[in-house]
C-alpha positions, 0 to 999 in steps of 0.5 A, a space after each residue: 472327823 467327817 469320815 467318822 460321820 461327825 460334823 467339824 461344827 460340832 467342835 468347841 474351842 475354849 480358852 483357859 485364861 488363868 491358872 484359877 481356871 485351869 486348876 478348877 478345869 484340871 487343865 493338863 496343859 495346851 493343847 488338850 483335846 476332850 471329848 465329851 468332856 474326857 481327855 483323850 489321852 490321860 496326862 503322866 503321873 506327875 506331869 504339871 497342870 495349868 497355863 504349860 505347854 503339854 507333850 504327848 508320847 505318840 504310838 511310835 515313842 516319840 515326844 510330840 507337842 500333839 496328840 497322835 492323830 490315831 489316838 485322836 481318830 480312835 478317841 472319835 470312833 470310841 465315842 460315837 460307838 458307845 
């Protein structure tokens, strides 16, 4: 984040505490990271919403708990160029 210019204050953790609020939320699962409101990689077709834990494909295939950190630093760098 800060090699982008942005401040690691700016984040904003939140907690979805039920499965009314996720559905409200279109929570695709934890974690999920968004910015500015957009999910920053799309869930699958078919992929469960709600209080489940989320997987991720990374750039190399492999399922993951986390986001790719490229797809993170990318989703950053889309932003701050709009």
């Amino acid at each position: 984040m800060v090699e982008n210019g942005l401040d690691p204050a700016s984040i904003v953790e939140r907690e979805i505490a039920s499965e009314a609020q996720a559905e409200a939320e279109g929570f695709p699962g934890s974690p999920t990271i968004r910015v500015d409101g957009a999910d920053i990689a799309q869930p699958a077709e078919g992929m469960p919403r709600g209080l489940v834990c989320r997987v991720y494909l990374r750039r190399d295939r492999r399922v993951s708990p986390q986001p790719d950190p490229l797809d993170v630093r990318d989703a950053l760098a889309a932003r701050l160029s709009e």
